[in-house]
PQR file with spaces between the fields and no chain letter, atoms N, CA, C, O and H, PARSE charges and radii, in Angstrom:
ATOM       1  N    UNK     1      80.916   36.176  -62.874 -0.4000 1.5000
ATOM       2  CA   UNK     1      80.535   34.868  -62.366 -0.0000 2.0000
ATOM       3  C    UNK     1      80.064   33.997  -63.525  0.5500 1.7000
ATOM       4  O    UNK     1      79.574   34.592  -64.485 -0.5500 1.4000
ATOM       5  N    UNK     2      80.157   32.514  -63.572 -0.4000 1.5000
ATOM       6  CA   UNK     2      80.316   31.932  -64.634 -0.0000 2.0000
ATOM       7  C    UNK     2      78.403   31.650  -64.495  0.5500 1.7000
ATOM       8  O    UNK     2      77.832   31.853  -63.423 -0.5500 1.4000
ATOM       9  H    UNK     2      80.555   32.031  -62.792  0.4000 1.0000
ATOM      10  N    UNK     3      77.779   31.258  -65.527 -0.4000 1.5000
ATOM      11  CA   UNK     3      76.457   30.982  -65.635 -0.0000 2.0000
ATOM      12  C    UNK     3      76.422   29.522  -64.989  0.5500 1.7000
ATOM      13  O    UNK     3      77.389   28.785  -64.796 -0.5500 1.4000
ATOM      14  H    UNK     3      78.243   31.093  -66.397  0.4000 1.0000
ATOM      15  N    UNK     4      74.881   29.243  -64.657 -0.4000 1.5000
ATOM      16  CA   UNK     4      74.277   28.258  -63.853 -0.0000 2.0000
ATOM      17  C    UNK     4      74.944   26.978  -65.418  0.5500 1.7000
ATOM      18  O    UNK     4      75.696   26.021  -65.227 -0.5500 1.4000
ATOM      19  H    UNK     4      74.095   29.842  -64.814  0.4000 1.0000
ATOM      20  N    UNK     5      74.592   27.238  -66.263 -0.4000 1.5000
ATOM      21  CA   UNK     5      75.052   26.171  -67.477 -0.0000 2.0000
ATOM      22  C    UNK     5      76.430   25.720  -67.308  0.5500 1.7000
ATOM      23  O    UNK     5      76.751   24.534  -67.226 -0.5500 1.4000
ATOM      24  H    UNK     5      73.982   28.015  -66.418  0.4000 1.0000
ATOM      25  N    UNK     6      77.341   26.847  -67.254 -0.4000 1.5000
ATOM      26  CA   UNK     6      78.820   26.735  -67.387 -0.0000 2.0000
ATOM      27  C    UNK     6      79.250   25.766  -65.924  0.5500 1.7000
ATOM      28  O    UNK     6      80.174   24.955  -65.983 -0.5500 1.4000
ATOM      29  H    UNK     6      77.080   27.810  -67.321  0.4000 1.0000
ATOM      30  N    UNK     7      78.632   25.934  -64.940 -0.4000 1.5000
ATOM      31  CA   UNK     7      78.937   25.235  -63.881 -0.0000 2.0000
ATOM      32  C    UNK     7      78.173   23.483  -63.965  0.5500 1.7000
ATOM      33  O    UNK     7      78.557   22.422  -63.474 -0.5500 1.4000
ATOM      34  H    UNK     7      77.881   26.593  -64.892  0.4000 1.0000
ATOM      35  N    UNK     8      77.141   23.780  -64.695 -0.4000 1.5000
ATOM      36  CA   UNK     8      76.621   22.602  -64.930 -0.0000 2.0000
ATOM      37  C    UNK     8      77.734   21.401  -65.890  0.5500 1.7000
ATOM      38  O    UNK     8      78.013   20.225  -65.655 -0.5500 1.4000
ATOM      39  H    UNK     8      76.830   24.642  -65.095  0.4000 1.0000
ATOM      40  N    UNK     9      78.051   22.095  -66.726 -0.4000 1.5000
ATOM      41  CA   UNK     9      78.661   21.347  -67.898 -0.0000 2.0000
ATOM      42  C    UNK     9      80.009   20.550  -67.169  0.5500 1.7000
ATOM      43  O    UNK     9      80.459   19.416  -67.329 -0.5500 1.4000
ATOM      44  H    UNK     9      77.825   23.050  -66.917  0.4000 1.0000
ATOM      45  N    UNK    10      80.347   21.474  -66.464 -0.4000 1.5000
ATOM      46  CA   UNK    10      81.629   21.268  -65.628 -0.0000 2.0000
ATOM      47  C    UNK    10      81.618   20.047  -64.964  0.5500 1.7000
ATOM      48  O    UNK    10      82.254   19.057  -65.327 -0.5500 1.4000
ATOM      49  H    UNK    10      79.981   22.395  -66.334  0.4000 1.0000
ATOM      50  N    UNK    11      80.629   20.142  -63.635 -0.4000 1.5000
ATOM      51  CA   UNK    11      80.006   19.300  -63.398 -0.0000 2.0000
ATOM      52  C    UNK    11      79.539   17.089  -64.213  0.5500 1.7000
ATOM      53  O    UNK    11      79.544   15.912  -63.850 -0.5500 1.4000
ATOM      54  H    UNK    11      80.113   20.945  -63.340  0.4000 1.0000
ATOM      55  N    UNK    12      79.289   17.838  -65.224 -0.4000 1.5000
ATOM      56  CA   UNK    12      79.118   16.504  -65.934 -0.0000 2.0000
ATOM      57  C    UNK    12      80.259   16.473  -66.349  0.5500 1.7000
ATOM      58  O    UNK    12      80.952   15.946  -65.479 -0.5500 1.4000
ATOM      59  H    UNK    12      79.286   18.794  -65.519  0.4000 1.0000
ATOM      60  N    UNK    13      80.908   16.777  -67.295 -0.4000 1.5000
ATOM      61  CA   UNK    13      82.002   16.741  -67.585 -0.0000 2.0000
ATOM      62  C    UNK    13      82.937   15.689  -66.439  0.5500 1.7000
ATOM      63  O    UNK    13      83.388   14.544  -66.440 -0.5500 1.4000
ATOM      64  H    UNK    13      80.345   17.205  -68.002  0.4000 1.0000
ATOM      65  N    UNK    14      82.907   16.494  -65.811 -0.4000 1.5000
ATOM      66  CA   UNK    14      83.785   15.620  -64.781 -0.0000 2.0000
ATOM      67  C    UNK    14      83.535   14.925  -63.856  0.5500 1.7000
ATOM      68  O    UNK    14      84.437   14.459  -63.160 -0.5500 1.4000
ATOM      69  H    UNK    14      82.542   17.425  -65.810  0.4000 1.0000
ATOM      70  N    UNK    15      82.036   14.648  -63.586 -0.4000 1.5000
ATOM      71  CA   UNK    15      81.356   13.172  -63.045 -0.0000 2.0000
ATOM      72  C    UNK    15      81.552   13.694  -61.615  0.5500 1.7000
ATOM      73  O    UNK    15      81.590   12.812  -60.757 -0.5500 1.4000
ATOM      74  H    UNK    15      81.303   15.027  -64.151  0.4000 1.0000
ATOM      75  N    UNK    16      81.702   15.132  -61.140 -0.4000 1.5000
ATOM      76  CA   UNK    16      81.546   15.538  -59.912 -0.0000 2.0000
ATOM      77  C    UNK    16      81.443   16.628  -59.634  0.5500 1.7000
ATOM      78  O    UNK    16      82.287   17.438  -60.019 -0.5500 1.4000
ATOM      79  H    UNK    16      81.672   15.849  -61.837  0.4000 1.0000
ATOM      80  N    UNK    17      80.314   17.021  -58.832 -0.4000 1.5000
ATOM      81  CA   UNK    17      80.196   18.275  -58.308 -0.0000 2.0000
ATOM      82  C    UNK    17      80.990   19.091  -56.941  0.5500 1.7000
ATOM      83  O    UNK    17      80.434   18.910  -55.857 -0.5500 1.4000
ATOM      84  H    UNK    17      79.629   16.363  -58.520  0.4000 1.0000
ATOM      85  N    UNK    18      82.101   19.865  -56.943 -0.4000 1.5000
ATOM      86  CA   UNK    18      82.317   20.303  -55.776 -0.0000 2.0000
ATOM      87  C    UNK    18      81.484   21.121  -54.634  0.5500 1.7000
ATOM      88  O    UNK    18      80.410   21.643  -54.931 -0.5500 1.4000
ATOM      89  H    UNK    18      82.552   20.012  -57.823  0.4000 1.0000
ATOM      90  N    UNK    19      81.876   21.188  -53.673 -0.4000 1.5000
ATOM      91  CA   UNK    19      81.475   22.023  -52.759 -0.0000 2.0000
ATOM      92  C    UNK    19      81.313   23.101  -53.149  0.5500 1.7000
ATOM      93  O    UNK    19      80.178   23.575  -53.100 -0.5500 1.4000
ATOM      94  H    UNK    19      82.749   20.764  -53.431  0.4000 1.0000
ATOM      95  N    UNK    20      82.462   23.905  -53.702 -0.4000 1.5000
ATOM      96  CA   UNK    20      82.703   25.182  -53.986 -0.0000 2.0000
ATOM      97  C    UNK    20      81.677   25.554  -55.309  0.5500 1.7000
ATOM      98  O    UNK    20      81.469   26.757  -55.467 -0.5500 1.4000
ATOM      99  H    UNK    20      83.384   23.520  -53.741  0.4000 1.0000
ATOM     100  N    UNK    21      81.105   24.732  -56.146 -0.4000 1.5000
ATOM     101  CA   UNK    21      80.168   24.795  -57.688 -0.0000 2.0000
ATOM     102  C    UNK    21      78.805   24.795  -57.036  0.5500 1.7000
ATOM     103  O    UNK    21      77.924   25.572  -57.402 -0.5500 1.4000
ATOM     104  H    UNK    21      81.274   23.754  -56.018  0.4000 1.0000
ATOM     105  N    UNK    22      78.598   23.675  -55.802 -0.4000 1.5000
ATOM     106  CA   UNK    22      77.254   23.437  -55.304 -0.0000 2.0000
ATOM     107  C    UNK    22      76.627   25.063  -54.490  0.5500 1.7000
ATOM     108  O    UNK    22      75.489   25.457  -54.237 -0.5500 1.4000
ATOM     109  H    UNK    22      79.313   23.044  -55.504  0.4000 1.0000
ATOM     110  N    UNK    23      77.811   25.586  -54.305 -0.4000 1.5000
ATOM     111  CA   UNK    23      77.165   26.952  -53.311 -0.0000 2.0000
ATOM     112  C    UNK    23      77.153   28.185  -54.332  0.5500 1.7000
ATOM     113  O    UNK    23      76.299   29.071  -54.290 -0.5500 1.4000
ATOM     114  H    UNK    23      78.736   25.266  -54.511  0.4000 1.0000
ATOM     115  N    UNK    24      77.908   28.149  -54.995 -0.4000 1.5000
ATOM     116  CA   UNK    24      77.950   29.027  -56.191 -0.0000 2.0000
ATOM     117  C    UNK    24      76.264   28.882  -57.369  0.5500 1.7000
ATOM     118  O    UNK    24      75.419   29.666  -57.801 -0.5500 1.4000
ATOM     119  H    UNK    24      78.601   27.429  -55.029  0.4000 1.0000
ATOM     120  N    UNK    25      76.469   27.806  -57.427 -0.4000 1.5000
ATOM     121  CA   UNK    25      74.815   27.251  -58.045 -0.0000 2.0000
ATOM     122  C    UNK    25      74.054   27.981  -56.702  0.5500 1.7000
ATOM     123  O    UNK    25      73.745   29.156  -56.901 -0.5500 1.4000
ATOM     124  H    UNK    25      77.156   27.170  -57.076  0.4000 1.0000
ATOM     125  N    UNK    26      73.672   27.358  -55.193 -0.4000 1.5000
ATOM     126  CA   UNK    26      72.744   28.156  -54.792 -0.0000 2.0000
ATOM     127  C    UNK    26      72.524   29.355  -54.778  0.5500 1.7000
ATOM     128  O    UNK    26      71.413   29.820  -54.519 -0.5500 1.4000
ATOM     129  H    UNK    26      73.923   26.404  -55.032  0.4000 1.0000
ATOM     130  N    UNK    27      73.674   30.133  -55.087 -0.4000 1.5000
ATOM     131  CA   UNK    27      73.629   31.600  -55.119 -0.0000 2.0000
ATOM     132  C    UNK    27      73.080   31.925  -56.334  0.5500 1.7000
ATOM     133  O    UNK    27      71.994   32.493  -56.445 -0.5500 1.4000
ATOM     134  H    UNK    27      74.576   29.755  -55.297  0.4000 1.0000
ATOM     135  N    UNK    28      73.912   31.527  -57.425 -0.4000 1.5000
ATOM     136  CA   UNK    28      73.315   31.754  -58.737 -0.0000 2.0000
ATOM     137  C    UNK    28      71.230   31.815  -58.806  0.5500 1.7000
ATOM     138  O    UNK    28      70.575   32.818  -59.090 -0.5500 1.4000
ATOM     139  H    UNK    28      74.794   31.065  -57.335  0.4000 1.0000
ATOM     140  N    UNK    29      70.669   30.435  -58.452 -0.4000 1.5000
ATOM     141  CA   UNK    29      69.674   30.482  -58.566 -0.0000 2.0000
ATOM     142  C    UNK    29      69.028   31.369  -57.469  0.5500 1.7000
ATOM     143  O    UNK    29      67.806   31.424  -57.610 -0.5500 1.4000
ATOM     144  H    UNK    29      71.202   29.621  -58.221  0.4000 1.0000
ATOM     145  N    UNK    30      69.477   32.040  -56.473 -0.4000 1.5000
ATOM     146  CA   UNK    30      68.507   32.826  -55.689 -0.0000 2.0000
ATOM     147  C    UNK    30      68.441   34.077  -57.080  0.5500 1.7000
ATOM     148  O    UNK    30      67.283   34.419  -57.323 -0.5500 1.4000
ATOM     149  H    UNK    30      70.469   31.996  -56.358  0.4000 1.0000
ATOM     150  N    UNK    31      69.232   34.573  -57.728 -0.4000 1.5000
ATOM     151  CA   UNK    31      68.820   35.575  -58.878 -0.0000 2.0000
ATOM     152  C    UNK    31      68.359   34.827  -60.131  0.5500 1.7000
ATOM     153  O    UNK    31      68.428   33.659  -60.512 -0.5500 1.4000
ATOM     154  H    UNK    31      70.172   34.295  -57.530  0.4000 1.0000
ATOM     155  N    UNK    32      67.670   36.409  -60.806 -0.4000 1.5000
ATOM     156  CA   UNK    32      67.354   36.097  -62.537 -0.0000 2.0000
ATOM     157  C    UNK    32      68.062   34.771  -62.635  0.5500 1.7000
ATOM     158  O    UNK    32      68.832   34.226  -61.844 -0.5500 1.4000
ATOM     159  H    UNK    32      67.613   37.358  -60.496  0.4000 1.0000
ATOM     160  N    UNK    33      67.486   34.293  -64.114 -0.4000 1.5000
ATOM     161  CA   UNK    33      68.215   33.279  -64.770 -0.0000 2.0000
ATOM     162  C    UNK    33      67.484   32.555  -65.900  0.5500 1.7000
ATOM     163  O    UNK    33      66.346   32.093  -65.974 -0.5500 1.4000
ATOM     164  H    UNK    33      66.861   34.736  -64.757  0.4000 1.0000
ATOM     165  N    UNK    34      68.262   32.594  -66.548 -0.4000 1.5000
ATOM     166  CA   UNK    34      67.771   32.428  -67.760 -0.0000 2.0000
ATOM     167  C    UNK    34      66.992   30.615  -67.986  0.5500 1.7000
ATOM     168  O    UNK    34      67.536   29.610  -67.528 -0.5500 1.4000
ATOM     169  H    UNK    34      69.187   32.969  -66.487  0.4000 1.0000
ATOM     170  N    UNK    35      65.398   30.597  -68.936 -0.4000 1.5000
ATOM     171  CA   UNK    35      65.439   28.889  -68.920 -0.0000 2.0000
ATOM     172  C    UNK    35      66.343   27.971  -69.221  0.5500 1.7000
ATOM     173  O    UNK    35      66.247   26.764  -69.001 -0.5500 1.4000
ATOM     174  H    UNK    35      64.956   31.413  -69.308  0.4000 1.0000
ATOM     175  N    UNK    36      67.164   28.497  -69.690 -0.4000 1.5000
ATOM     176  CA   UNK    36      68.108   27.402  -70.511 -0.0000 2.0000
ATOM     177  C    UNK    36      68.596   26.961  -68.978  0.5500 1.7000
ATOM     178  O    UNK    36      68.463   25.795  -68.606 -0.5500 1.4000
ATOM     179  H    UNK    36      67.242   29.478  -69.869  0.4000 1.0000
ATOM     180  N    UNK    37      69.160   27.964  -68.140 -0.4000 1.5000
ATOM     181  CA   UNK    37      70.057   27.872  -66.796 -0.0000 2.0000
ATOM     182  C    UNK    37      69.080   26.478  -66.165  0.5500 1.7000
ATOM     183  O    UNK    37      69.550   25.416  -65.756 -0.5500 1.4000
ATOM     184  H    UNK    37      69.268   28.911  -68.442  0.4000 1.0000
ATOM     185  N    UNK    38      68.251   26.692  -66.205 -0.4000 1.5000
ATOM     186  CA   UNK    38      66.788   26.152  -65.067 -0.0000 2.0000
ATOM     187  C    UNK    38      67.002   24.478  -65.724  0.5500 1.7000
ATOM     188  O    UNK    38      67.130   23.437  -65.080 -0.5500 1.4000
ATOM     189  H    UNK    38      67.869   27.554  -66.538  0.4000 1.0000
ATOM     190  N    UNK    39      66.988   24.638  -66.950 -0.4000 1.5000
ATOM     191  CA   UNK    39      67.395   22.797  -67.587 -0.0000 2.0000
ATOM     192  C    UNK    39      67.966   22.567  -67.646  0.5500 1.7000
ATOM     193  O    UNK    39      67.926   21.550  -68.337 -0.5500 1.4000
ATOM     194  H    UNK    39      66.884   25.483  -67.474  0.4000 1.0000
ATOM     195  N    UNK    40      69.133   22.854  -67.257 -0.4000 1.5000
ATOM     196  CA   UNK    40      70.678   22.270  -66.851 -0.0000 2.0000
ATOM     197  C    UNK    40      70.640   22.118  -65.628  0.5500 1.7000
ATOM     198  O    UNK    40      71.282   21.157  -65.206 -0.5500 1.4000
ATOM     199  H    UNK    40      69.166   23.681  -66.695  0.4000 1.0000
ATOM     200  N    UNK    41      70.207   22.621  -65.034 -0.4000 1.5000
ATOM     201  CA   UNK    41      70.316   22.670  -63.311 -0.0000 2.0000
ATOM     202  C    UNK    41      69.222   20.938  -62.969  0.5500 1.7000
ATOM     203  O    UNK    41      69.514   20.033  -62.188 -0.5500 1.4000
ATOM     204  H    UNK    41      69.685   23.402  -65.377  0.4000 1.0000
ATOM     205  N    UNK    42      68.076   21.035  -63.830 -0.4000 1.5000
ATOM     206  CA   UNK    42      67.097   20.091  -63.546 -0.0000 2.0000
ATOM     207  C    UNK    42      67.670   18.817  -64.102  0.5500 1.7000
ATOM     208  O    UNK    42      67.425   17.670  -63.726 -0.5500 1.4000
ATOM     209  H    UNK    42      67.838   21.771  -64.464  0.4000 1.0000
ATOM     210  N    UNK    43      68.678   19.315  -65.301 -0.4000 1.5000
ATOM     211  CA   UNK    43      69.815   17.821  -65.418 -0.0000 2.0000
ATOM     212  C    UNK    43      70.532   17.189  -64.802  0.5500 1.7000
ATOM     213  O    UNK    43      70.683   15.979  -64.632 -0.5500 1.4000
ATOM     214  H    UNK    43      68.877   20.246  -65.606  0.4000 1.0000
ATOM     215  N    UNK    44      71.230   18.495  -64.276 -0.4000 1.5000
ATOM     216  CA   UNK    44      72.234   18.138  -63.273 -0.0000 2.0000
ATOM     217  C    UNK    44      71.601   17.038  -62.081  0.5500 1.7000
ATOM     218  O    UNK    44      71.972   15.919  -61.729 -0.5500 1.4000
ATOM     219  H    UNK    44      71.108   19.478  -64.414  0.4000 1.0000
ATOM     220  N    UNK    45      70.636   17.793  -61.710 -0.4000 1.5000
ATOM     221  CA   UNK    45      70.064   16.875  -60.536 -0.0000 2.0000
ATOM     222  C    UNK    45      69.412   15.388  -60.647  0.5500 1.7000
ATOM     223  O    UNK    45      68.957   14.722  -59.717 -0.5500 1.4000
ATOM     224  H    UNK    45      70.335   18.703  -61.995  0.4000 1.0000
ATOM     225  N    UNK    46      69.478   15.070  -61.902 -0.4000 1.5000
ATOM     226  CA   UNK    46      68.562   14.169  -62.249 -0.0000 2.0000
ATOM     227  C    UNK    46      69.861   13.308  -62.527  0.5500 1.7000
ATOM     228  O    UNK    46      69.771   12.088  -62.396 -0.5500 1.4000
ATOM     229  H    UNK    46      69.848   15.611  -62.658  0.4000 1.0000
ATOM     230  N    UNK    47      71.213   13.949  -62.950 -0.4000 1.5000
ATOM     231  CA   UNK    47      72.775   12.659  -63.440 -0.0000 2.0000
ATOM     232  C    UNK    47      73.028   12.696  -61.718  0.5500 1.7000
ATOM     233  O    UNK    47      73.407   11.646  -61.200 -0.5500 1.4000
ATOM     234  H    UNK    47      71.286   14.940  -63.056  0.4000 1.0000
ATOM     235  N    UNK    48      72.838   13.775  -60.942 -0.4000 1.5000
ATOM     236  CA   UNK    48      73.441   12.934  -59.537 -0.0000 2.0000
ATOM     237  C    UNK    48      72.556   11.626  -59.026  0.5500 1.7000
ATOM     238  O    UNK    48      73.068   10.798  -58.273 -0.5500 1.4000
ATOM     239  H    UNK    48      72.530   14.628  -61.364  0.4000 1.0000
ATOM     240  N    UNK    49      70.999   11.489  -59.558 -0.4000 1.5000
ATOM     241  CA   UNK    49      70.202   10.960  -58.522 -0.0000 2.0000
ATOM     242  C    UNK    49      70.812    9.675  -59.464  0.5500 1.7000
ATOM     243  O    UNK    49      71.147    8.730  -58.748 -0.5500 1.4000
ATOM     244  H    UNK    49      70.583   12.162  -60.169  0.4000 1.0000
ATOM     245  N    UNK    50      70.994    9.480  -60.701 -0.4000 1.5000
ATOM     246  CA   UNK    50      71.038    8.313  -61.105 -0.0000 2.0000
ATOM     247  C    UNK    50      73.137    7.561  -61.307  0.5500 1.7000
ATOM     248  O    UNK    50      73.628    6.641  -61.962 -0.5500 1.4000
ATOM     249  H    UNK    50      70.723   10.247  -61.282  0.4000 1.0000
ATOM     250  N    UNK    51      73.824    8.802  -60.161 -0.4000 1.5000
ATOM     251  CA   UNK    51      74.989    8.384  -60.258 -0.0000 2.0000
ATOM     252  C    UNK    51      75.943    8.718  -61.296  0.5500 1.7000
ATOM     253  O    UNK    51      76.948    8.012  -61.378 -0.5500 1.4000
ATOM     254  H    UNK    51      73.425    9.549  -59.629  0.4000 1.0000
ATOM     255  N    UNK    52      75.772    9.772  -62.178 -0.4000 1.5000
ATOM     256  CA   UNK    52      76.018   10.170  -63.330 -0.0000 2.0000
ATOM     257  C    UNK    52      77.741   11.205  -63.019  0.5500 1.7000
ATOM     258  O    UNK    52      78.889   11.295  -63.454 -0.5500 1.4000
ATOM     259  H    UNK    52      74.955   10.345  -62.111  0.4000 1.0000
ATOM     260  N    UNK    53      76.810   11.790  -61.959 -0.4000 1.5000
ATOM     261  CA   UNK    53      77.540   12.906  -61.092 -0.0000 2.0000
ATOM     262  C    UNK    53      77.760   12.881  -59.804  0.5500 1.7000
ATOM     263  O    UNK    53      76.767   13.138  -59.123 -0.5500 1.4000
ATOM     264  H    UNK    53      75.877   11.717  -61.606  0.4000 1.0000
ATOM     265  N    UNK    54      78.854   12.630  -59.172 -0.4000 1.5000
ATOM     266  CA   UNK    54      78.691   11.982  -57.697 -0.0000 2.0000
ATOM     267  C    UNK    54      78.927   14.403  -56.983  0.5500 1.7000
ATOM     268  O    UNK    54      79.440   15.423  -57.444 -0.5500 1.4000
ATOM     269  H    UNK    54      79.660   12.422  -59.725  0.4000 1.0000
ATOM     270  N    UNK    55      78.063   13.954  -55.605 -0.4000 1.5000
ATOM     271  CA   UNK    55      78.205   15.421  -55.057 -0.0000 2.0000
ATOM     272  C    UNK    55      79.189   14.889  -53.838  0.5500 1.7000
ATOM     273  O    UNK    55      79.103   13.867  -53.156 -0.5500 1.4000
ATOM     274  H    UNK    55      77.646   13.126  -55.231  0.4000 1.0000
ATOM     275  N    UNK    56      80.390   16.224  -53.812 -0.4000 1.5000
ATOM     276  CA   UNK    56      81.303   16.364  -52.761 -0.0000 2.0000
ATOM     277  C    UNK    56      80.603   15.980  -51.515  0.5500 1.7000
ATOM     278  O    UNK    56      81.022   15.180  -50.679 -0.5500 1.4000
ATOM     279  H    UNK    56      80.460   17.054  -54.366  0.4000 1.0000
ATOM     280  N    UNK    57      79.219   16.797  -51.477 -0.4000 1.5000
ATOM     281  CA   UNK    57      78.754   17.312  -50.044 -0.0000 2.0000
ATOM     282  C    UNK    57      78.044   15.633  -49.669  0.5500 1.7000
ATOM     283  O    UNK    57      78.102   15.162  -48.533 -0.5500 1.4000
ATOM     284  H    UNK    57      78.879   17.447  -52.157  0.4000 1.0000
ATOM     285  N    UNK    58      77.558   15.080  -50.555 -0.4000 1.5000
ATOM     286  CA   UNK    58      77.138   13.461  -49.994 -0.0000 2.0000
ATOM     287  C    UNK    58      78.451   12.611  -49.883  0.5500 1.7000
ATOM     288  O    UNK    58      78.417   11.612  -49.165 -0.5500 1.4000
ATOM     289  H    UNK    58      77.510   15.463  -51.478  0.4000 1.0000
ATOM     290  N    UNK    59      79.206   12.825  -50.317 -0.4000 1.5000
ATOM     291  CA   UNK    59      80.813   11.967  -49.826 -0.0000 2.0000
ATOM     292  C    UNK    59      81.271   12.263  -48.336  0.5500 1.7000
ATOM     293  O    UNK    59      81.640   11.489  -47.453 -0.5500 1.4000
ATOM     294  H    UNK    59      79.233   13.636  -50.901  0.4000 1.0000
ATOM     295  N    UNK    60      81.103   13.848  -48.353 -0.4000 1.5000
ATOM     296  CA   UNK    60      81.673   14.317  -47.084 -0.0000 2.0000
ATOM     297  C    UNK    60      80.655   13.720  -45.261  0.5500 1.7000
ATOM     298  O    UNK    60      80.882   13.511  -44.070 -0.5500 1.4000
ATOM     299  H    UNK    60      80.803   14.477  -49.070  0.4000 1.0000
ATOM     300  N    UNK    61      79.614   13.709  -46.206 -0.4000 1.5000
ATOM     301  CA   UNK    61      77.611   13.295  -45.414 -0.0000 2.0000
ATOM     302  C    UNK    61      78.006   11.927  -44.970  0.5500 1.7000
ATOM     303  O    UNK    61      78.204   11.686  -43.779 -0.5500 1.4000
ATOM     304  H    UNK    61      79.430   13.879  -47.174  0.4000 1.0000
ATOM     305  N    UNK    62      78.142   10.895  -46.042 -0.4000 1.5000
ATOM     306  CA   UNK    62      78.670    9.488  -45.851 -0.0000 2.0000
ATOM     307  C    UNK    62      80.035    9.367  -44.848  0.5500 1.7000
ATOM     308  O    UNK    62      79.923    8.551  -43.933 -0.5500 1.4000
ATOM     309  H    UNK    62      77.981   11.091  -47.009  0.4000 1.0000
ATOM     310  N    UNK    63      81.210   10.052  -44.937 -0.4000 1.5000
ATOM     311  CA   UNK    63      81.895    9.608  -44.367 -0.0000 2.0000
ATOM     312  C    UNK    63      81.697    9.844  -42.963  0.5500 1.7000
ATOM     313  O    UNK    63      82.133    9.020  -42.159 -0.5500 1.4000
ATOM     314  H    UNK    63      81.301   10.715  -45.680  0.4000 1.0000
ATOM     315  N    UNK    64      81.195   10.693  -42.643 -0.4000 1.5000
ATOM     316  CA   UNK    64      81.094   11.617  -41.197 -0.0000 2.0000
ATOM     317  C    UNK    64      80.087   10.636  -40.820  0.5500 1.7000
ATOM     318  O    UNK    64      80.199   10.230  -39.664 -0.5500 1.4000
ATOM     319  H    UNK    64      80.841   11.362  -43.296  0.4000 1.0000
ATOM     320  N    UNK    65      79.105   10.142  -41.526 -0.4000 1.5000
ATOM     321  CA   UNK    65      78.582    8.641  -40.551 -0.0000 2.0000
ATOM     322  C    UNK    65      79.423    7.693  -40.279  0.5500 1.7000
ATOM     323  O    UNK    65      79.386    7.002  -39.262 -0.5500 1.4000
ATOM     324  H    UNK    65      79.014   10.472  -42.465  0.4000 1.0000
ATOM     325  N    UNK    66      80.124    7.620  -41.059 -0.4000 1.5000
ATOM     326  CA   UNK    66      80.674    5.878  -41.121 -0.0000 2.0000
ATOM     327  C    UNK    66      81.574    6.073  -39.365  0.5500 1.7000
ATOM     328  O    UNK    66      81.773    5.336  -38.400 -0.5500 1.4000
ATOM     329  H    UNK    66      80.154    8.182  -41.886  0.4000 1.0000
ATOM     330  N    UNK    67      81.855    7.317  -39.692 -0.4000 1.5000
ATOM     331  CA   UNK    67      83.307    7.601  -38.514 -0.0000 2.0000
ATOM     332  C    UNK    67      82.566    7.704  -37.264  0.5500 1.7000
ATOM     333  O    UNK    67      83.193    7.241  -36.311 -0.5500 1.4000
ATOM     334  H    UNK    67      81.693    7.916  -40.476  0.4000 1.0000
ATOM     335  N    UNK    68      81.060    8.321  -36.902 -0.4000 1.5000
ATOM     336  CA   UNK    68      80.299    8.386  -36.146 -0.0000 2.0000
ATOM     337  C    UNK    68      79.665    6.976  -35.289  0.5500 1.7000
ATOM     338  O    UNK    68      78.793    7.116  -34.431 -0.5500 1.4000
ATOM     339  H    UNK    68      80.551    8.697  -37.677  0.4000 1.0000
């Protein structure tokens, strides 16, 4: 399994988080993990809040209102 970093980088890299990276991350962090893992993860969350990184799962959240 790829590290909490490697999924992170990905992530920025490509200005989006999937579904499939976002559940893989929760799994990842229920085990060990290294600090480095823990400040990438606290990055990550900090490029979605400011739009850096858009998440699948709030696209999918948004549309299912709009249609509602």
């Amino acid at each position: 399994m790829k590290s909490i970093r490697e999924v992170v980088d990905l992530a920025i890299a490509t200005g989006y988080l999937t579904l499939e990276a976002e559940e893989k991350l929760r799994k990842m962090l229920q085990n060990k993990y290294e600090p480095e893992d823990l400040e990438a993860f606290i990055f990550l969350q900090q490029a979605a809040m400011i739009g850096m990184v858009i998440q699948e799962s709030r696209e999918l959240l948004a549309a299912s209102r709009k249609i509602s």
